[in-house]
C-alpha positions as CSV (number, residue, x, y, z in Angstrom):
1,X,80.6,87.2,120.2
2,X,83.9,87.7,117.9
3,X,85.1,84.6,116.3
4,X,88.3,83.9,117.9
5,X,90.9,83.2,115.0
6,X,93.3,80.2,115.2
7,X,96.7,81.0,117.5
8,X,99.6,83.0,115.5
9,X,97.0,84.5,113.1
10,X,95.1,87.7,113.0
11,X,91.5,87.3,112.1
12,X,90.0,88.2,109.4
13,X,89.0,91.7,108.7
14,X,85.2,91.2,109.5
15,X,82.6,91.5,112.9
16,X,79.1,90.3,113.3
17,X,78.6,90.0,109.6
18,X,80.0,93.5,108.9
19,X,83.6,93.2,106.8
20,X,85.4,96.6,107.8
21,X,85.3,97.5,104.1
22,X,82.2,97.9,104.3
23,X,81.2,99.5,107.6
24,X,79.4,102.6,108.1
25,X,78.7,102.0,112.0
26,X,80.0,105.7,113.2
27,X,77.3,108.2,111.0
28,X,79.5,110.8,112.0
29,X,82.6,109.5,110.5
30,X,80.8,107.7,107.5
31,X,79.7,111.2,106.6
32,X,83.1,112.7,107.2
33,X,84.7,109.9,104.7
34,X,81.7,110.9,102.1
35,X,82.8,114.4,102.5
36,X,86.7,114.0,101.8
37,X,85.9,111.8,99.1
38,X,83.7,114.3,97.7
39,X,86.6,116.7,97.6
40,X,89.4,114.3,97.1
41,X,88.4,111.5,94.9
42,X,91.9,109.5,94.4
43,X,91.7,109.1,98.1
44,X,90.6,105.4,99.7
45,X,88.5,107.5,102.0
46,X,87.1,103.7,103.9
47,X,87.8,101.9,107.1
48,X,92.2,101.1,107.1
49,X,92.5,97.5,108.0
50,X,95.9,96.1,109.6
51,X,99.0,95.6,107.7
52,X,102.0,93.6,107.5
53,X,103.2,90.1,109.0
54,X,99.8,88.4,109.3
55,X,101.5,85.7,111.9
56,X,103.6,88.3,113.8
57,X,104.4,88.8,117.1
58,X,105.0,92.4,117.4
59,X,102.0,94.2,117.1
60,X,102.0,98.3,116.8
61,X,98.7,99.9,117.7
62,X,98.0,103.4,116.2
63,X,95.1,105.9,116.8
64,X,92.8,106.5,113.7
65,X,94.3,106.9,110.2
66,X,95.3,110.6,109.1
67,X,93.2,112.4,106.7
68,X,95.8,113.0,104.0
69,X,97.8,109.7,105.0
70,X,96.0,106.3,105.1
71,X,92.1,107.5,104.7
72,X,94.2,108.2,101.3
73,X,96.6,105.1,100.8
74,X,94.7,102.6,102.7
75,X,97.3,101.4,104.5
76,X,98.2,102.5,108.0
77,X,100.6,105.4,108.5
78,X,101.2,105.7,105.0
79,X,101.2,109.1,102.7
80,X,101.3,110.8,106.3
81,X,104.4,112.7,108.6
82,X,103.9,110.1,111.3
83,X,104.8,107.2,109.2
84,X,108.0,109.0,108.8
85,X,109.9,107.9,112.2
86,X,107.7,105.0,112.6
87,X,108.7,103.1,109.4
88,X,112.3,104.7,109.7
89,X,112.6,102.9,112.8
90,X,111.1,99.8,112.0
91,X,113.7,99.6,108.5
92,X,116.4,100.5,111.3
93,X,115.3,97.1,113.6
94,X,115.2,94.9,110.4
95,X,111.6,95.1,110.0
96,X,110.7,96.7,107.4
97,X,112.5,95.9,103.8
98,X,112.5,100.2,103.0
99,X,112.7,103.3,105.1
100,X,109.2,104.8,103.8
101,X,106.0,104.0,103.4
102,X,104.6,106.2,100.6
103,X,101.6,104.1,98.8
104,X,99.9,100.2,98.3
105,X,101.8,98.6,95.8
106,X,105.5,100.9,96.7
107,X,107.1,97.1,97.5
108,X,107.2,97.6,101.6
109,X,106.9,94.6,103.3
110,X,107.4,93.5,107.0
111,X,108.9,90.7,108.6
112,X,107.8,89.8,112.1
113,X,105.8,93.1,112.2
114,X,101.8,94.3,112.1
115,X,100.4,98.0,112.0
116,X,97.1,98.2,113.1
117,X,94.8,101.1,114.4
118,X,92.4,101.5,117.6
119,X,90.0,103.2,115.0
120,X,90.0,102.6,111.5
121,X,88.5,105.3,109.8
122,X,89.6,109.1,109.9
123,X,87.9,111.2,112.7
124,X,87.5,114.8,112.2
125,X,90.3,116.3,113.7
126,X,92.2,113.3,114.3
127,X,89.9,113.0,117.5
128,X,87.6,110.5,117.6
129,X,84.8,110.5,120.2
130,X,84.3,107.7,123.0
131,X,81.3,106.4,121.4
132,X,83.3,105.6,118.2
133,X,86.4,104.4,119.9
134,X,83.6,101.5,121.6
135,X,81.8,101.2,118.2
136,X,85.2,100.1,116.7
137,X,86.3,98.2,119.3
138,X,85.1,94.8,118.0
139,X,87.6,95.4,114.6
140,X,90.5,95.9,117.0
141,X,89.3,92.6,119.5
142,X,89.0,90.4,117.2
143,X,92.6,91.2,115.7
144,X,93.7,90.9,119.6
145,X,92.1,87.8,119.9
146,X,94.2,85.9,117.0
147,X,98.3,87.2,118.1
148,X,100.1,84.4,119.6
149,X,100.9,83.6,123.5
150,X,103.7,85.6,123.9
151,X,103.2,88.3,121.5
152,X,104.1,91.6,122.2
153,X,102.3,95.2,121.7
154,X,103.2,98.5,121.2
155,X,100.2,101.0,121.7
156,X,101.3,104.5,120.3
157,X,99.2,106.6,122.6
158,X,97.0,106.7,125.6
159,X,93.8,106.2,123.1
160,X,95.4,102.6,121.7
161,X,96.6,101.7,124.9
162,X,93.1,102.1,126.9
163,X,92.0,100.5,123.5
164,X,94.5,97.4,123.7
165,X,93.4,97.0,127.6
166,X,89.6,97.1,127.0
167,X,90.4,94.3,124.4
168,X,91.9,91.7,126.7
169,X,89.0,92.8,129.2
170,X,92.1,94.6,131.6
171,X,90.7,97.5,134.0
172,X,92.1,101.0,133.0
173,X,93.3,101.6,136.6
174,X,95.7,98.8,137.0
175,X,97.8,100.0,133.9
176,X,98.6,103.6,133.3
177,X,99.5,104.6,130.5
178,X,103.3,106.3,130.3
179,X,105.9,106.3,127.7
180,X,108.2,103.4,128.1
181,X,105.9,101.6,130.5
182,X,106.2,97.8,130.5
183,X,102.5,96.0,131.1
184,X,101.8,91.9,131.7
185,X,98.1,91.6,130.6
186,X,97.6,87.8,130.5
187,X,99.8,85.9,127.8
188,X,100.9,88.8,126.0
189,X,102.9,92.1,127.0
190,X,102.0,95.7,126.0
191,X,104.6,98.3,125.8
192,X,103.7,102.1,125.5
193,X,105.2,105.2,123.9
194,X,104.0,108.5,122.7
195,X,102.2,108.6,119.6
196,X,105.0,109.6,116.3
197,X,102.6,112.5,115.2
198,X,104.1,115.3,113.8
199,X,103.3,117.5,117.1
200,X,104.8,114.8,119.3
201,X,108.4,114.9,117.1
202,X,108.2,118.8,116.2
203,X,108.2,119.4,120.2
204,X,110.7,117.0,121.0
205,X,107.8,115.2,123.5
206,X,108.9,112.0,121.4
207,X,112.9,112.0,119.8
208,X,114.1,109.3,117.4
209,X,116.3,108.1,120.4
210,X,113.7,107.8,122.7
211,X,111.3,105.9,120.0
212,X,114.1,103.7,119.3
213,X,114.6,103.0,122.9
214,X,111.2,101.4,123.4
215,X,110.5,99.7,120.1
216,X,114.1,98.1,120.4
217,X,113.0,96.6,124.1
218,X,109.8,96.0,123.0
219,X,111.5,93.8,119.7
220,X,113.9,92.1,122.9
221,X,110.9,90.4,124.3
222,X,109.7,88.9,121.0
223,X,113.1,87.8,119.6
């Protein structure tokens, strides 16, 4: 069983003995890591823990860091086009201290704010399979298990959604996932909208507008 971390602070960034530094559980993405590395040394190429506010309670749920963004910063959505609008926006709500999030050690901090992902290494193709999504799960829970009563989260996709309602034990079919869709799970709310990735913004599925529009009620409920 995950250690449950004291109210109003994530815990910390290790499961059943495994620290997520360390963790080689998926053979299929520890291989893939070993390969980029191979071919890209500078990169971090290991498992991307959480960043930002370690007592806040707005918490932003990604899908799996991208392979030329965080599997090479370390830090989610960083180095990568979907960090673009996400920290753009976060900078716009007071939340972030810059508008871009280009490397550790660039200065960013956030206030009030934590970026986490559903999976934390890169999957080929950005697509991680089912079995890796429930592998990982435990990382996620135990970060779940520490936000405050009250807290809210913002799940960037249908993957971090399912991932966030797994987490608080919450059947899939009682909360669909939609962009803009409001969800009471227990003690804490979860707010969805479409994942920032470049396809999403290039297409116009997901506008600036409309990701301001449902970060800026999901920031209502916390403040």
């Amino acid at each position: 069983m995950t250690k449950r971390a004291p109210r109003g602070a994530l815990a910390e960034e290790s499961v059943r003995g495994v620290s997520l530094s360390r963790c080689r559980r998926c053979p299929r993405l520890a291989a893939f890591r070993d390969e980029i590395k191979a071919r890209h040394p500078d990169y971090s190429c290991r498992p991307v823990p959480a960043f930002g506010d370690q007592r806040a309670r707005l918490i932003i749920v990604g899908l799996a860091p991208g392979l030329h963004g965080a599997n090479a910063t370390g830090r989610p959505f960083t180095g990568d086009y979907a960090g673009i609008l996400l920290y753009e926006t976060l900078h716009r709500l007071g939340l972030a201290n810059k508008r871009q999030s280009v490397a550790v050690g660039d200065g960013l901090v956030l206030a009030g704010c934590r970026i986490t992902n559903a999976v934390k290494c890169v999957p080929p193709a950005n697509r991680p399979t089912a079995d890796e999504i429930r592998t990982c799960a435990p990382y996620l829970n135990a970060e779940l298990a520490g936000i405050a009563d009250g807290s809210v989260i913002m799940a960037l996709g249908r993957i971090a959604h399912e991932a966030v309602l797994r987490g608080f034990a919450v059947p899939l079919a009682r909360h669909k996932f939609a962009h803009g869709a409001r969800h009471v799970i227990g003690r804490q709310v979860l707010w969805d909208s479409y994942h920032c990735s470049r396809y999403n913004t290039q297409t116009k599925r997901l506008t600036e507008e409309m990701f301001m529009a449902v970060m800026s009620a999901a920031l209502r409920e916390v403040s």
